[in-house]
Structure formats: C-alpha cells, structure tokens
N, CA, C and O of each residue as an XYZ file, in Angstrom:
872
protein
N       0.851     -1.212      0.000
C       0.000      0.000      0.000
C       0.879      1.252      0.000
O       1.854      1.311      0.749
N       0.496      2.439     -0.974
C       1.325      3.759     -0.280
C       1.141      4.143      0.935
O       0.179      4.128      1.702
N       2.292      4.517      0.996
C       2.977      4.742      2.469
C       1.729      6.391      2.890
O       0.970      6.546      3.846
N       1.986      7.200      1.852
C       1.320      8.038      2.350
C      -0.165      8.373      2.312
O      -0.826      9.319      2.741
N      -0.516      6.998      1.491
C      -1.874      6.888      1.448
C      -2.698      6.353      3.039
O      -3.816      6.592      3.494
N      -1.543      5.550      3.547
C      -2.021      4.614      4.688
C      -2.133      5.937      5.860
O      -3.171      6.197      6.469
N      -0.694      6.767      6.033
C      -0.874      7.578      7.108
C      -2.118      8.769      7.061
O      -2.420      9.492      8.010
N      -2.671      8.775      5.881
C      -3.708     10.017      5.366
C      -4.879      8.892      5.524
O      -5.923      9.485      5.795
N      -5.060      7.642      5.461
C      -6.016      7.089      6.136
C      -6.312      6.953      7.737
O      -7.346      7.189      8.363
N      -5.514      6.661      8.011
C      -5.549      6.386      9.414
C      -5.822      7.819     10.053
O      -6.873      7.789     10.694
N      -5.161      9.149     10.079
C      -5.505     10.133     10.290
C      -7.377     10.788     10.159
O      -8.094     11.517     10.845
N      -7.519     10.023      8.894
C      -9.392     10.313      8.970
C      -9.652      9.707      9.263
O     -10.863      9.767      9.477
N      -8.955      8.364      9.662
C     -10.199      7.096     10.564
C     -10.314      7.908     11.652
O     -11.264      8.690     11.616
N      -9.586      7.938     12.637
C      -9.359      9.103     13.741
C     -10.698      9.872     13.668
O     -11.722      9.645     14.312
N     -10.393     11.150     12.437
C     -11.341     12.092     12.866
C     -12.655     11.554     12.768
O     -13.487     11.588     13.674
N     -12.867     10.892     11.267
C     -14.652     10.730     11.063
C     -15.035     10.328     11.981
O     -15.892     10.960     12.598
N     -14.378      8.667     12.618
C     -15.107      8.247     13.573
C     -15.287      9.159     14.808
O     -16.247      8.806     15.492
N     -14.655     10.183     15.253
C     -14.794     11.072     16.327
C     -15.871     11.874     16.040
O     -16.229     12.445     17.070
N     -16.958     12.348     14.501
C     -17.770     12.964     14.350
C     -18.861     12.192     13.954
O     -19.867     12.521     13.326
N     -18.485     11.028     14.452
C     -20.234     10.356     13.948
C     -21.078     10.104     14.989
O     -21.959      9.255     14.850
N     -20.915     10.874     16.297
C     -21.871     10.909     17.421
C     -21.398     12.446     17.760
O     -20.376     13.063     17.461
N     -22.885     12.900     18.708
C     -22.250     14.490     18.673
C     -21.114     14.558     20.001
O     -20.502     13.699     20.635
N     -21.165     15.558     20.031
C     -20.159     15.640     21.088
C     -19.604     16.745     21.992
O     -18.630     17.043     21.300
N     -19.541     17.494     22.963
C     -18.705     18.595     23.487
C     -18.214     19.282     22.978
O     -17.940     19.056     21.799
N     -17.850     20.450     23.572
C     -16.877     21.361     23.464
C     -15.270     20.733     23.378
O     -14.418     20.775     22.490
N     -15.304     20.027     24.992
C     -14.161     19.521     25.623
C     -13.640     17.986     24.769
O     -12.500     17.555     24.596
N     -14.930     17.434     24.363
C     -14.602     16.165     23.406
C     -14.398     16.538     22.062
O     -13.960     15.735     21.238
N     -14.713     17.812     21.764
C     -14.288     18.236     20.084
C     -12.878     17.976     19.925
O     -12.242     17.143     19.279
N     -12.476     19.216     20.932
C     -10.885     19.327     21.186
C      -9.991     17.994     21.298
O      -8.789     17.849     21.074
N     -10.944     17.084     21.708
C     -10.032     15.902     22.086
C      -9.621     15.159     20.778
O      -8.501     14.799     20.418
N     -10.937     15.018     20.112
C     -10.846     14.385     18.583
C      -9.895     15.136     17.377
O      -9.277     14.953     16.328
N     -10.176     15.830     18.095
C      -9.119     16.449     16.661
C      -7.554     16.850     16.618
O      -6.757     17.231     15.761
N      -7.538     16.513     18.228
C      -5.823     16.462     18.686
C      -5.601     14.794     18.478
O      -4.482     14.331     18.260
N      -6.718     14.024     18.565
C      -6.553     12.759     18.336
C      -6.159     12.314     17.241
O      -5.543     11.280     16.985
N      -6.749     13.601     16.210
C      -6.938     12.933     14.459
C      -5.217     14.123     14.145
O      -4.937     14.138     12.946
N      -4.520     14.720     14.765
C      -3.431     15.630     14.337
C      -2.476     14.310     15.376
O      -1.703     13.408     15.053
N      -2.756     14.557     16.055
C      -1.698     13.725     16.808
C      -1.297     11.997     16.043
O      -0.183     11.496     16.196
N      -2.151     11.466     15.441
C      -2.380      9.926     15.150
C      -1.551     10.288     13.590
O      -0.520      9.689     13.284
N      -2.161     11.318     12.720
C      -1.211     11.624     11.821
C       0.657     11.918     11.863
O       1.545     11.573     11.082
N       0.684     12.832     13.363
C       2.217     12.935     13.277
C       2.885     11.698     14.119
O       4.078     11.441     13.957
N       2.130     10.995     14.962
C       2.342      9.595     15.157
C       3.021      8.860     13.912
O       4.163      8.413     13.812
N       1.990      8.869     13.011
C       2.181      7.722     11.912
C       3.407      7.899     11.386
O       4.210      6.975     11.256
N       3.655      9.241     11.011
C       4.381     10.031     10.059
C       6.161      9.708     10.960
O       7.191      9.565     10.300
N       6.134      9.662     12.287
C       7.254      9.380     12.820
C       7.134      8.191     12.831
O       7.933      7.948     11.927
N       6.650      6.920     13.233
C       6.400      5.858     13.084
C       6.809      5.227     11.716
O       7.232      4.075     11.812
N       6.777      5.612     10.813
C       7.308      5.194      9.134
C       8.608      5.724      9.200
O       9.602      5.064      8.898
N       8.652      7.548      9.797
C      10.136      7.710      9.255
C      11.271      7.063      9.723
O      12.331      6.963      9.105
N      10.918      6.435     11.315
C      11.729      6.049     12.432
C      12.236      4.457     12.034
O      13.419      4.119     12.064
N      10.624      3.162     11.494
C      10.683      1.699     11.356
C      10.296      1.578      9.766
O       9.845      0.494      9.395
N      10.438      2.555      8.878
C      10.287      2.818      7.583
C       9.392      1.074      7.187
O       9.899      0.285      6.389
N       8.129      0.791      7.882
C       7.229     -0.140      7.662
C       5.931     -0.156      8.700
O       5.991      0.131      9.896
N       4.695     -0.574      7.938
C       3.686     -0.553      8.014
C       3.396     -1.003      9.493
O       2.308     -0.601      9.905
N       4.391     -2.012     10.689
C       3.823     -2.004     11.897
C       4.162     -0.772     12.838
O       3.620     -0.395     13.878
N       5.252     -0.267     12.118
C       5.731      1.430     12.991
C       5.023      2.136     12.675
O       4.568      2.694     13.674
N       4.494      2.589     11.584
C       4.019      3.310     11.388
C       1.973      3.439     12.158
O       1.213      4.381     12.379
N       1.867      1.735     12.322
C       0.267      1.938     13.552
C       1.201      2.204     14.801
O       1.092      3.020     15.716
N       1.927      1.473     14.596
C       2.518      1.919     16.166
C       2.791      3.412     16.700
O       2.999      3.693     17.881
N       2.765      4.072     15.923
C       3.265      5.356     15.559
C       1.792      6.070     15.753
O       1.689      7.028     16.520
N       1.083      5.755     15.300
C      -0.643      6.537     14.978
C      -0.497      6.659     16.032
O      -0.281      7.775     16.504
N      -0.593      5.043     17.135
C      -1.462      5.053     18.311
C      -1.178      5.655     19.525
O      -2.026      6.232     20.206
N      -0.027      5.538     19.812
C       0.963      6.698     20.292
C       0.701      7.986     19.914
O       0.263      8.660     20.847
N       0.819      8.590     18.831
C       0.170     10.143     18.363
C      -1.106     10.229     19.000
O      -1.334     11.226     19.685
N      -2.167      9.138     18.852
C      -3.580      9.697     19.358
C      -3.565      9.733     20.646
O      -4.129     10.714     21.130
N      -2.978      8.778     21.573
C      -3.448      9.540     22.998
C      -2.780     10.587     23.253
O      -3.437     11.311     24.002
N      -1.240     11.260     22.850
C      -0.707     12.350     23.596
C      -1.894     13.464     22.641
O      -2.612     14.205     23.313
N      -1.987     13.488     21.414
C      -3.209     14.040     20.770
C      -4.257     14.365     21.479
O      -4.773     15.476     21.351
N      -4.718     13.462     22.317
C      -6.321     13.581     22.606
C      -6.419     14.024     23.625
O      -7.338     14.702     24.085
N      -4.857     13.465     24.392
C      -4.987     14.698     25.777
C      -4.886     15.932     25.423
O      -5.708     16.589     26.062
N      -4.320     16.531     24.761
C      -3.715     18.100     24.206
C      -4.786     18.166     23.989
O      -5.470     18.557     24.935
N      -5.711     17.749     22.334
C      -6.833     18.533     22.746
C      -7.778     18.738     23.768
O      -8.404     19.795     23.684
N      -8.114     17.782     24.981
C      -8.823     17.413     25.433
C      -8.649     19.101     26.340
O      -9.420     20.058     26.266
N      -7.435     18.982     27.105
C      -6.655     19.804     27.977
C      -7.213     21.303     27.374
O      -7.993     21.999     28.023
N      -6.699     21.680     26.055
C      -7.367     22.714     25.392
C      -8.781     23.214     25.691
O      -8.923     24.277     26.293
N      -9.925     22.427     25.260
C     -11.272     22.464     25.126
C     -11.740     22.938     26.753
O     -12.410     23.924     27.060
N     -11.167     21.919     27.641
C     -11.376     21.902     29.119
C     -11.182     23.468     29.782
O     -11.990     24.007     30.539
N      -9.798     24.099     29.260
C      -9.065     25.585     29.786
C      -9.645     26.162     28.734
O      -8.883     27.115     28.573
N     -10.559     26.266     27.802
C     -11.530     27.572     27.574
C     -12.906     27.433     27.873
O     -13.685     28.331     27.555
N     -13.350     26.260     28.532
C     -14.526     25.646     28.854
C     -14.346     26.871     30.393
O     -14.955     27.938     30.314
N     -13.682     26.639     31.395
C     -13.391     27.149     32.077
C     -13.439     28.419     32.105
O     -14.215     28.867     32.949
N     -12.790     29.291     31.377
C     -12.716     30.617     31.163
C     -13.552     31.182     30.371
O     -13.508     32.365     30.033
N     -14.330     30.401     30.044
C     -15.809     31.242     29.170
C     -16.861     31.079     30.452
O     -17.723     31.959     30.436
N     -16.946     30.363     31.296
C     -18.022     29.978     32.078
C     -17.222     31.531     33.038
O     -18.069     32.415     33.166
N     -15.906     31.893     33.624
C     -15.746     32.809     34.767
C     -15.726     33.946     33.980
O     -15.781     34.955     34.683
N     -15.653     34.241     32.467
C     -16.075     35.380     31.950
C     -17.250     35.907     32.224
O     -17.448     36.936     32.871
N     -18.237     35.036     31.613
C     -20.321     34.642     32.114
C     -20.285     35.482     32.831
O     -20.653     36.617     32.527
N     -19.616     34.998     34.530
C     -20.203     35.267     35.932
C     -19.621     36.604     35.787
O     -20.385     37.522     36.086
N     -18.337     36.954     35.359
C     -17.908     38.062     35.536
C     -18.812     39.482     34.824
O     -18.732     40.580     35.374
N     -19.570     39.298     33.681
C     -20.302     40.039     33.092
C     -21.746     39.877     33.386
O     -22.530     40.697     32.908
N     -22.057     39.175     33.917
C     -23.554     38.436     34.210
C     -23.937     39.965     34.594
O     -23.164     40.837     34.989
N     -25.607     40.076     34.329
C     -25.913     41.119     34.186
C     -25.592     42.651     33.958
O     -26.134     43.604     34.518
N     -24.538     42.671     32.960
C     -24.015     43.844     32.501
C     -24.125     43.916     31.378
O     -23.567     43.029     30.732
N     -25.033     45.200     30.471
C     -25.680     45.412     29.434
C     -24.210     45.729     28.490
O     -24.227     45.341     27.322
N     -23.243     46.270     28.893
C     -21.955     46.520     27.952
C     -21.404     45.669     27.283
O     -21.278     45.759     26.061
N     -21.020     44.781     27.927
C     -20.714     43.521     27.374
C     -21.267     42.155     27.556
O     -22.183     41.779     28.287
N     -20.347     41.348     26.552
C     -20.997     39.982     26.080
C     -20.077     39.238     25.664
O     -19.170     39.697     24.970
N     -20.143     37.874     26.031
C     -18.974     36.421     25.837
C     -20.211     35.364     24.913
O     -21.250     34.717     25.042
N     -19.119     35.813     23.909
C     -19.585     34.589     22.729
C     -18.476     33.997     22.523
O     -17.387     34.564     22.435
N     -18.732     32.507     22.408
C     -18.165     31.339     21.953
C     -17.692     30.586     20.254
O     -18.478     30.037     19.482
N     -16.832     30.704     20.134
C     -16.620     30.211     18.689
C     -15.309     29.162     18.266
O     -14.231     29.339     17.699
N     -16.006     27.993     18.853
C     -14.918     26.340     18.653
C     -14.115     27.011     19.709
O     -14.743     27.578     20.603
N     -12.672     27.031     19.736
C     -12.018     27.005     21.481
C     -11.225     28.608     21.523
O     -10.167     28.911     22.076
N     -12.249     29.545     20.652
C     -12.076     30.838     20.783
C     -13.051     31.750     21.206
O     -14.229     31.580     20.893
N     -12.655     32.771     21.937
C     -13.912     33.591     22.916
C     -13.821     35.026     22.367
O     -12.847     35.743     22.133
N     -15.109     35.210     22.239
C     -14.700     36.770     21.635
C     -15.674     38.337     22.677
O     -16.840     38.704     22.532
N     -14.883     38.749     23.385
C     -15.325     39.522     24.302
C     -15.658     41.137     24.082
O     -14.834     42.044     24.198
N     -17.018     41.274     23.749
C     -17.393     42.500     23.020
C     -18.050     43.172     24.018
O     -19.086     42.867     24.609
N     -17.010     44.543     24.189
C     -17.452     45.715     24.964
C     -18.062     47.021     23.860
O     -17.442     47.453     22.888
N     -19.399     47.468     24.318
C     -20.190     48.858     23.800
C     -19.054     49.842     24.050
O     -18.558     50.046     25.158
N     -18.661     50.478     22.822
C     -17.780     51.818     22.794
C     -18.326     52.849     23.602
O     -17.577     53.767     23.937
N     -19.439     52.846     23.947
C     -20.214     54.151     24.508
C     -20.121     53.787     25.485
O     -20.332     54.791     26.164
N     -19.905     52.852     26.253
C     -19.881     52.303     28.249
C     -18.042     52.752     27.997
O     -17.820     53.663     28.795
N     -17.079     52.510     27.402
C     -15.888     52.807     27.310
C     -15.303     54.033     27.276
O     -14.268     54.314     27.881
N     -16.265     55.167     26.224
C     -15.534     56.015     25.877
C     -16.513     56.706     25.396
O     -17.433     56.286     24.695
N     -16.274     58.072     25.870
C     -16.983     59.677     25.444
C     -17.131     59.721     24.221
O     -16.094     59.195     23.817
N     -17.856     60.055     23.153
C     -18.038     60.238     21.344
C     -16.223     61.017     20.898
O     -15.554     61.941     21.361
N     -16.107     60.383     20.197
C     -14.965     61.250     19.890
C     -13.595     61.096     20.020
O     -12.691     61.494     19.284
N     -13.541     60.105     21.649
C     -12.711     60.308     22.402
C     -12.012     58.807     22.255
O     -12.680     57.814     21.966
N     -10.772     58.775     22.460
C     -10.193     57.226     23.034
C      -9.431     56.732     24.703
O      -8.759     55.772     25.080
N     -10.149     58.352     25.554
C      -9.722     58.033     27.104
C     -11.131     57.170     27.266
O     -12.252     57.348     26.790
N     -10.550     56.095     28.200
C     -11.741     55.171     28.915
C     -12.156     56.090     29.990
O     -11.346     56.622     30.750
N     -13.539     56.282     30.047
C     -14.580     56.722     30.954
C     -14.656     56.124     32.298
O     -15.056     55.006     31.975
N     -14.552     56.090     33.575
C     -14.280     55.492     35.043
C     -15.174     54.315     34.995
O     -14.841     53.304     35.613
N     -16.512     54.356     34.179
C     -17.184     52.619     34.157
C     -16.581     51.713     33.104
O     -16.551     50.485     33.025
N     -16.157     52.573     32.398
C     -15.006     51.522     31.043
C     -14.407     50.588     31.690
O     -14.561     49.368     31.644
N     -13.073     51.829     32.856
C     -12.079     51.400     33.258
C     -12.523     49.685     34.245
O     -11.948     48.599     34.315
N     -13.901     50.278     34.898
C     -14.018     48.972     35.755
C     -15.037     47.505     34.884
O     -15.311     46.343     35.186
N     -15.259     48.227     33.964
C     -15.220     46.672     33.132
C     -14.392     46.243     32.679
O     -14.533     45.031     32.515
N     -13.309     46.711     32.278
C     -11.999     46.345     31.694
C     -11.096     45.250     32.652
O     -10.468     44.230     32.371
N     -11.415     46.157     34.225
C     -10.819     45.680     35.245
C     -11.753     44.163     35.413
O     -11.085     43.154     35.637
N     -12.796     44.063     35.339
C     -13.128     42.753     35.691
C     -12.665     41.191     34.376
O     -12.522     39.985     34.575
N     -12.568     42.051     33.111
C     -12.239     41.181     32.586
C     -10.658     40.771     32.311
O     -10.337     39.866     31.540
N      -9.576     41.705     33.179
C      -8.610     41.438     33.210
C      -8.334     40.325     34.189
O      -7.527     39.418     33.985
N      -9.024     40.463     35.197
C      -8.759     39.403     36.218
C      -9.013     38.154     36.076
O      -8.477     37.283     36.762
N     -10.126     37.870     34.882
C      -9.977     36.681     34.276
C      -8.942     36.246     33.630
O      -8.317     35.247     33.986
N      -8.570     37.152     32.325
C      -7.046     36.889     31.853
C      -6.090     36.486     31.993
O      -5.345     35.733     31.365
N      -6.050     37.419     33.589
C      -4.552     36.730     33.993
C      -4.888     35.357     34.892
O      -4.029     34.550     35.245
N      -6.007     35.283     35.122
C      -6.202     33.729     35.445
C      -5.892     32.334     34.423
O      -5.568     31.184     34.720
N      -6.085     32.836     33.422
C      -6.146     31.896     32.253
C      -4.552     32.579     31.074
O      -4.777     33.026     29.949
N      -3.263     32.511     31.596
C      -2.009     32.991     31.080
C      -1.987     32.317     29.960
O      -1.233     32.885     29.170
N      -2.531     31.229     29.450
C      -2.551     30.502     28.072
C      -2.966     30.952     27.116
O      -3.120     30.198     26.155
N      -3.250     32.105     27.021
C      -4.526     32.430     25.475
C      -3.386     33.804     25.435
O      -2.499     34.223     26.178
N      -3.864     34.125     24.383
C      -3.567     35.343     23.194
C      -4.555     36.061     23.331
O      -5.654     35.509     23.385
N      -4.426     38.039     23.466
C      -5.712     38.124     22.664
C      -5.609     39.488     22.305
O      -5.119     40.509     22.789
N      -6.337     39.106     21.130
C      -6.465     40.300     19.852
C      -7.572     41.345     19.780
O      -8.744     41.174     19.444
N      -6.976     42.429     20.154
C      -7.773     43.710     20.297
C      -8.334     44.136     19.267
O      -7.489     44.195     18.374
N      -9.412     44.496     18.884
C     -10.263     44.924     17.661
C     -10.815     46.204     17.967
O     -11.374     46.112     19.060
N     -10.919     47.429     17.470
C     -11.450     48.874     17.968
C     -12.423     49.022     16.234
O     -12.049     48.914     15.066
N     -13.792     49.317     16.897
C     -14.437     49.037     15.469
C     -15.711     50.681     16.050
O     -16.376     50.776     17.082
N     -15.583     51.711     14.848
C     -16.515     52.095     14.537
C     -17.363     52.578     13.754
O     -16.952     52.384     12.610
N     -18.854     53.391     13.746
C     -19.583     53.348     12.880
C     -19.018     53.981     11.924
O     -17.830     54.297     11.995
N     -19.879     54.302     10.744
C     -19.505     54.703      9.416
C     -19.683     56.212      9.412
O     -19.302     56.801      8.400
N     -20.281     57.013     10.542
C     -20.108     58.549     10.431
C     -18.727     59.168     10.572
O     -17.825     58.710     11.274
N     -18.671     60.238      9.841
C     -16.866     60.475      9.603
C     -16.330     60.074      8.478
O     -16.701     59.024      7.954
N     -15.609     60.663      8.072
C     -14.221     59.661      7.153
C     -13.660     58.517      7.727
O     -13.688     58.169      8.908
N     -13.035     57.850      6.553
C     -12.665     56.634      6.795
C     -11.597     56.871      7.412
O     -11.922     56.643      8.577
N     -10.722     57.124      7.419
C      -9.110     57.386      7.736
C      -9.280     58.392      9.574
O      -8.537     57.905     10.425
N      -9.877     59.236      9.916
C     -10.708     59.501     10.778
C     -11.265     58.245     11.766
O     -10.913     58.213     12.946
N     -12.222     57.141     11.161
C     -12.842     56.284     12.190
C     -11.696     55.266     12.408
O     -11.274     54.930     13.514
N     -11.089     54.660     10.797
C      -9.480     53.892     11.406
C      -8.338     54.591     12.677
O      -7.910     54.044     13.693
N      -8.150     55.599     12.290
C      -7.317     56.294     13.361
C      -7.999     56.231     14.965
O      -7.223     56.183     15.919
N      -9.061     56.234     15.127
C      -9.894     56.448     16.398
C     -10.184     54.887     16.640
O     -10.159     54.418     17.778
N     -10.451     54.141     15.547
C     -10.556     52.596     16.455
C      -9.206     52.037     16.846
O      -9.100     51.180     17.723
N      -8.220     52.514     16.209
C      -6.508     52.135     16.805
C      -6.722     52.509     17.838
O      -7.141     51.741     18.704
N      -6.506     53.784     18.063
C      -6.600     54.339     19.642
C      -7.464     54.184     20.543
O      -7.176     54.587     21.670
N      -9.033     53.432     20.258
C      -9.334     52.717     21.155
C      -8.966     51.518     21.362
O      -9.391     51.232     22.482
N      -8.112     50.163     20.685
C      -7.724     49.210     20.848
C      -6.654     49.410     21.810
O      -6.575     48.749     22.846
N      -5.705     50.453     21.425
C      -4.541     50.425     22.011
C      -4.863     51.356     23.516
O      -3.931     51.474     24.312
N      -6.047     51.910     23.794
C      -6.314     52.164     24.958
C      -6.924     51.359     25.807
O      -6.852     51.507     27.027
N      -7.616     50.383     25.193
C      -7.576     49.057     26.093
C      -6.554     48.237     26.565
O      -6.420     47.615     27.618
N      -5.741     48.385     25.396
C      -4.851     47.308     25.839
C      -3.668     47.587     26.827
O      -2.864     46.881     27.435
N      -3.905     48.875     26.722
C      -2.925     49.767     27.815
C      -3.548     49.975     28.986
O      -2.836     50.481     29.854
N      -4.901     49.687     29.339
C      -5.589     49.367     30.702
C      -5.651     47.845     31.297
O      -5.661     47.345     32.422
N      -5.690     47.353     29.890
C      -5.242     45.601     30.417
C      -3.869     45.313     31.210
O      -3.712     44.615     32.211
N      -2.898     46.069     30.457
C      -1.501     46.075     31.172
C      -1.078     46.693     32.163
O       0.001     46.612     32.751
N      -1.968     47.322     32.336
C      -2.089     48.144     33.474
C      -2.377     47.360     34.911
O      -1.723     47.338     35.954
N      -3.862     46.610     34.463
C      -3.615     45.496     35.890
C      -3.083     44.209     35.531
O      -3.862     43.287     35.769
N      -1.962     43.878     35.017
C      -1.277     42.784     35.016
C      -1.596     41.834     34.022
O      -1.611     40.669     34.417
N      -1.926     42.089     32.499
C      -2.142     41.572     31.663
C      -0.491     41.806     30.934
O       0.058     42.890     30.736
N       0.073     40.379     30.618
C       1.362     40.393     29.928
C       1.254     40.935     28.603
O       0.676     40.360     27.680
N       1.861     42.132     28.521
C       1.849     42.925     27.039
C       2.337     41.911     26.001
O       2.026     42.428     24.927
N       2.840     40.929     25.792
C       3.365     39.700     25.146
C       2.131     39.237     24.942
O       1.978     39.290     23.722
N       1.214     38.835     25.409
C       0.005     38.226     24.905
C      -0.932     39.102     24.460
O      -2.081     38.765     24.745
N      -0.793     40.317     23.735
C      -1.816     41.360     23.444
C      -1.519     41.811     22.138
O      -0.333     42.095     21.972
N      -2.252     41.953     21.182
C      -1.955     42.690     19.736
C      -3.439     43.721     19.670
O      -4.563     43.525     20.130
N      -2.982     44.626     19.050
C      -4.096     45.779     18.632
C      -3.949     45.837     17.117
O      -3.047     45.700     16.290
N      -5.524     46.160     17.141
C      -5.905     46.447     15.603
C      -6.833     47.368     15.034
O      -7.650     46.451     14.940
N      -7.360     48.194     14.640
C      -7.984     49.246     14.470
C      -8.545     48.599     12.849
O      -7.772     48.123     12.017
N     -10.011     48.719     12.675
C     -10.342     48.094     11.709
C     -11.779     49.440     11.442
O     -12.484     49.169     10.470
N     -12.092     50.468     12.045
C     -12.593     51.563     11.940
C     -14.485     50.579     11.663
O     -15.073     49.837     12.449
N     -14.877     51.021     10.315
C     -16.050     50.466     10.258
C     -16.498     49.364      9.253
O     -17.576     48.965      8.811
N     -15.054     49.024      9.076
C     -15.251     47.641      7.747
C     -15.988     46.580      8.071
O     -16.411     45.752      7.264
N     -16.247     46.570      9.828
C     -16.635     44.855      9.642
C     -18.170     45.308     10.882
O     -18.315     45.040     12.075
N     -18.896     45.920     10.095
C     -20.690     46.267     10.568
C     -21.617     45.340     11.083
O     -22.282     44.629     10.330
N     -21.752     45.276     12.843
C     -22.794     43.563     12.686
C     -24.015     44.189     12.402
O     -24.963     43.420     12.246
N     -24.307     45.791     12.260
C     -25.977     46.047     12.184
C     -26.109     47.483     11.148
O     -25.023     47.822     10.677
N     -26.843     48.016     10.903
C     -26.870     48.779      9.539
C     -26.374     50.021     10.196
O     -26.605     50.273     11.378
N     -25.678     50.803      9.391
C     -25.335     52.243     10.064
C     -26.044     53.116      9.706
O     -25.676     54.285      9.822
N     -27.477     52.729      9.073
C     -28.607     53.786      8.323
C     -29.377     54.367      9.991
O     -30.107     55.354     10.086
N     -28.993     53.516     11.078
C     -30.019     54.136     12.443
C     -29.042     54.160     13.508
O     -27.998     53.509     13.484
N     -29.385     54.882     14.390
C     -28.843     55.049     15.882
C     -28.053     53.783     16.689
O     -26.891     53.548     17.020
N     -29.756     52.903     16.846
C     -29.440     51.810     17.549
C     -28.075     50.956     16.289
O     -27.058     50.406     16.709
N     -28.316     51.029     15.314
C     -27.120     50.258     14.575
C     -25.696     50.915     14.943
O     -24.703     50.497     15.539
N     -25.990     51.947     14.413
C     -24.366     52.608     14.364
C     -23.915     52.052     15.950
O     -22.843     51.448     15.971
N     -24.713     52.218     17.418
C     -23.926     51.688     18.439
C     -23.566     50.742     18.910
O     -22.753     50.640     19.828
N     -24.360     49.549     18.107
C     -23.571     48.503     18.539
C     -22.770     48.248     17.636
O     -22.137     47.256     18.000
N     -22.258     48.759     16.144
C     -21.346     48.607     15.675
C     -19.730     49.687     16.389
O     -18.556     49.491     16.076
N     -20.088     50.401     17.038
C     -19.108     51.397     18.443
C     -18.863     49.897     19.066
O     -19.815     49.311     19.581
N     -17.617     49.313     19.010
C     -17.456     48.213     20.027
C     -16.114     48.081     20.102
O     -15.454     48.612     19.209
N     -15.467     47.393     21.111
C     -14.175     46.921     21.122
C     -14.242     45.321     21.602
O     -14.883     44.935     22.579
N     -13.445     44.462     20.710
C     -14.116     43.504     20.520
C     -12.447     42.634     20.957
O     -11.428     43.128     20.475
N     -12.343     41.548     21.736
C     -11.207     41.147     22.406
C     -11.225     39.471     22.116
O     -11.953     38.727     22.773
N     -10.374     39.008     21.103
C     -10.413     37.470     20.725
C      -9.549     37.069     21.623
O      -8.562     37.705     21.991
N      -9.947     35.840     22.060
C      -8.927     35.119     23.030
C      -8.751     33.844     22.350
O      -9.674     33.166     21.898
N      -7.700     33.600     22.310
C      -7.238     32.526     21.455
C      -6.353     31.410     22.256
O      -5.463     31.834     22.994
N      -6.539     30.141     22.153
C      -5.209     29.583     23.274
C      -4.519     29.401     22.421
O      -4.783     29.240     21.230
N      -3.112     29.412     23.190
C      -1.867     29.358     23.373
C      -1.353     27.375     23.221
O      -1.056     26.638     24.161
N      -1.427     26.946     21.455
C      -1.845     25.782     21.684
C      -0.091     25.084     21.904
O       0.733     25.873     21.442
N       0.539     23.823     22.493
C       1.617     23.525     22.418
C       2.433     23.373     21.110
O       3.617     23.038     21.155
C-alpha cells in the first residue's frame, strides 16, 4: 500500500469516527488532537521503522498524547468562558460569545468612551478591570484587540480612532497585570458592521471593542 496513502487514512479514521456521534466542546478538542496527533504519530512511526507495523505503532501513540492536548485545550476555555459569564452576568456593555475554542469579548464603545474620544470613561475602566482578572487567570490564550466604529466620519478619521481605542484598552489591560506579550491591537474603523449604520441603535452597537482570546496551543 502507499505509504502516504495509509498515514492520510488512518488520520481520517481518527477524525470521522470522532464525528459520527455528537459531542462537546471539551470532546471536540479531544478528537481532533486525536486525528493531528495519530497523523504525526504515523508520520514518525514510518520515518523512524520505515514499515507498516511502525508506522500503527506510531498513529497510536500520536492519538493519545493528541487527545490529551486537545482534550486539555477544550477543558481551559470551557473554564474561562463559564468565569467570563459570571464576571459580566448582568451587565448590558458587554458579552462572551463562543466560537470552537475561541472567545470573543465584546465591549459597547459608549460604556468605554466619550463620542470622539479614546480616554476610557471610570465605568469603562471597571469593566476592563473585571475582565482582566480573568485573563490573567487563564495565562494561556492570546488576545487580539479589535477597535471598530460606525460609518459617520471619514474613513481614515474612524481607522485612526478605532486604533486608539484598541490600544487604549490594551494599555488598561496592562495596566492590571495583563502580559503585554500576549496582546496585539488592531484598528479596523467600520469595515466589519454587525448592524446597519442607516439608524442610531445600529451605528452603536457597531461602536465596540471587541477582544479574541485565542489559546496558546503547544
């Protein structure tokens, strides 16, 4: 059989069978470190006994250190999306949405910051503060600052002002002990609209600063 036909099989035996019942958050992660791991298994397994019993030997070995990694993954943002929740639980500014083992933490520009302006406002500062203390609870993730606003103004105008609100968050994050190493800013002004900028209520929830947390995978 080809060699690289067998390790590109065995790698989707792995995954399909991991998607033919549903499954978790925490069991997603597991399957698919199962189905990456069983591939670079195999792949050392052939290069190491250059034959077909090293190379299962090789899968099977890849899938459990695989399935723990993902497993481990899924588990540490399972975690930190649930103490985000509590941390925002009834607060109209912001909101924790979930997307596969990335969290995306969207604060209202207007609870942050005066029209105009990129100083954080004293209730900004203490939402900022609550979601830092999660952060540095969870030192594994990345996360990517987004400063987004509406379409009134020039373009070059709302880009310049969503930089400087990204980078004024992220300079309050570091402020209470968020590692500037795990932080990037980005200013994306009003390119990416979740609601029409023809009305009020649209243009403000497109005013947001929007914070991806990403883990930090091995």
């Amino acid at each position: 059989m080809n060699r690289r036909l067998l390790i590109l099989g065995i790698a989707m035996a792995f995954m399909v069978s991991a998607c033919a019942t549903p499954m978790t958050r925490q069991e997603k992660g597991a399957a698919t470190g199962v189905g990456l791991g069983a591939a670079t298994g195999a792949l050392l397994g052939q290069a190491i006994g250059r034959n077909t019993g090293s190379t299962l030997l090789g899968a099977a070995a890849g899938a459990v250190v695989g399935g723990i990694a993902g497993s481990m993954i899924g588990n540490y943002m399972d975690k930190q999306e649930q103490d985000l929740q509590l941390a925002v639980a009834g607060r109209e500014g912001t909101t924790v949405q979930r997307y596969q083992n990335d969290l995306a933490i969207t604060m209202k520009s207007d609870v942050l910051f005066d029209t105009g302006s990129s100083s954080i406002k004293p209730g900004g500062s203490d939402e900022i503060a609550r979601i830092a203390e999660i952060l540095n609870r969870y030192p594994e993730t990345r996360v990517t600052i987004e400063g987004h606003t509406d379409s009134k103004g020039s373009e070059s105008y709302n880009m310049r002002l969503s930089e400087e609100r990204a980078k004024a968050v992220a300079d309050s994050l570091m402020a209470r002990g968020v590692d500037a190493r795990r932080l990037t800013t980005v200013g994306l002004g009003p390119s990416r609209p979740i609601a029409s900028n023809n009305t009020e209520a649209g243009r403000q929830l497109n005013r947001r600063v929007t914070l991806m947390v990403t883990p930090i995978e091995a």
